[in-house]
C-alpha positions, 0 to 999 in steps of 0.5 A: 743485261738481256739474256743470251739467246744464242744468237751470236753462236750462229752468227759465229759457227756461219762464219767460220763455216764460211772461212772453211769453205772459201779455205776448201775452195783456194785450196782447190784452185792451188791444187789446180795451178800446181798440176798446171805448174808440174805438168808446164815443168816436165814439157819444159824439161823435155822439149830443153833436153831435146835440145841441149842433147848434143854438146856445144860450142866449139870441139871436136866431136868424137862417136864410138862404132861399137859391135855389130853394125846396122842400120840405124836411122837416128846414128844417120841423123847424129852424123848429119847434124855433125856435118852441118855444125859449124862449132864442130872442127874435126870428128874423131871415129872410134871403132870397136866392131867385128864387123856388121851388116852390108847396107848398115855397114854401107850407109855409114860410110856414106855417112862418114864421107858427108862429113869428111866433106865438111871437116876433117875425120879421123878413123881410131880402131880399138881392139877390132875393125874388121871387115864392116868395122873397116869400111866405117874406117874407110869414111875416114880421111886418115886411120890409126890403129893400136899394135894389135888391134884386128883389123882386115877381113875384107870379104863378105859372107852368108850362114845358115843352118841346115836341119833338114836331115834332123827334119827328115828322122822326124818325120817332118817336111816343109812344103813350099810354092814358089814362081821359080827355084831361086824364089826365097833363096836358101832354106834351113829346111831343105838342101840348097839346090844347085840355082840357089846356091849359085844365084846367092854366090852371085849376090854374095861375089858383087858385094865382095867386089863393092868391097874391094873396089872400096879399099882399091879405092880409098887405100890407093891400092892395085894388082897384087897389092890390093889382092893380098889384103882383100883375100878376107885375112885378118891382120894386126894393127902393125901388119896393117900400117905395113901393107897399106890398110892402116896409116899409123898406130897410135891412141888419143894422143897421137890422133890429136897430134894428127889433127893439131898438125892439120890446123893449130887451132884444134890444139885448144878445143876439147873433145866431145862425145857425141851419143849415138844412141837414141835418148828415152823419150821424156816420158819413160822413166819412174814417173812413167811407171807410175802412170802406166805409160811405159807399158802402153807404149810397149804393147803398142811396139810388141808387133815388131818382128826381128830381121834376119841380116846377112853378116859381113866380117 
């Protein structure tokens, strides 16, 4: 037997060095068609969540107005989405709001009237529905409240402050240009002048009258009637079945019980909630921290600046 020159121990290392590159690069190609497999998963997921966001099939739909408000851009698209739903037989407003702004307040009863041209709507006050918190019950077709909701404050008004006498001990005065007297309104750095507060009485009066022409005329209200329940009082829910604010009192029961007897077949559909709150994008979220996004998007939005509303309530 010839002797061993080692000839077979290359051969052999060769071809486990072999084994481990093509080993090396099968594990490359998995790694790859894995991230494409993840990465394919979380679009997936996020343009399905898009869609399965609002409840299906056939219901009555229920939205909660809960604290001050605004405009709301995606509320708005909620509430059209509602109206041109088929699945969807009746909606029930839920109200918690002391009241909110006059545009926001206005462009969702608007909103609430589209939809009440589609189906019925029903106004479910809870503890308070006050003033914009009662226009919103008046984009409804019938209104409940509970025995002492609050509810009324028909009115509209304007606050600010006035530091211009604590500006003055200090020695500070702020200096303004402007093409007329009236120009910018009201500031909490000088005394109101006579034109100004009468220029913004004016506004304040022609929205109030908006107002009451509203309740006159989704209330059937007149005269003296309608007077006593837009002079900006509060009333309860009992006193507001009593001078024609209110239609019933009552809680979920009694609301179904309403709509059943406007079309038996809502007796067999369940209620669902429909969100009005804007969802997160797919991307927020731990896996969004961990890849830095959330707070790209946060230095993208930090130039945003606050409104300043005039609150009715």
């Amino acid at each position: 037997m010839p002797p061993w020159d080692g000839k077979k121990e290359d051969f052999e290392r060769d071809l486990y060095e072999e084994r481990r590159r093509k080993w090396r690069r099968s594990g490359f190609w998995r790694g790859i068609g894995f991230m494409l497999l993840l990465i394919g998963g979380i679009i997936w997921w996020a343009v399905s969540s898009a869609d399965s966001e609002f409840p299906t099939g056939p219901q009555i739909a229920r939205i909660s107005i809960d604290g001050i408000i605004t405009q709301d851009r995606y509320r708005e698209e909620v509430l059209a989405r509602i109206a041109a739903d088929d699945d969807v037989k009746a909606l029930i407003v839920w109200i918690n709001s002391p009241g909110g702004t006059v545009v926001g307040s206005e462009i969702l009863y608007e909103n609430l009237r589209a939809v009440a041209a589609e189906k019925p709507v029903v106004a479910q006050m809870g503890g308070v529905a006050a003033s914009g918190g009662y226009i919103a019950a008046l984009g409804a077709d019938y209104i409940f409240a509970r025995q002492n909701t609050i509810t009324g404050s028909v009115g509209v008004i304007m606050e600010y402050p006035d530091v211009s006498g604590l500006m003055e001990q200090i020695g500070v005065r702020m200096q303004v240009i402007r093409s007329s007297e009236i120009k910018g309104g009201v500031s909490p750095f000088r005394q109101a002048s006579a034109a100004e507060v009468a220029a913004q009485e004016a506004m304040i009066k022609e929205t109030y009258a908006w107002f009451k022409g509203l309740v006159a005329q989704r209330r059937n209200l007149s005269g003296s009637a309608l007077d006593d329940v837009t002079a900006g009082g509060v009333f309860s829910g009992r006193k507001a079945v009593e001078n024609g604010l209110v239609d019933a009192l009552g809680g979920d029961q009694a609301v179904l019980a309403y709509l059943e007897s406007l079309d038996g077949a809502l007796a067999d559909l369940d209620v669902e909630d429909w969100g009005l709150s804007e969802p997160e994008p797919w991307y927020s979220g731990s896996l969004s921290t961990v890849l830095g996004i959330n707070s790209l998007v946060e230095r993208f939005s930090a130039s945003e600046t606050p409104l300043l509303y005039s609150i009715t309530r």
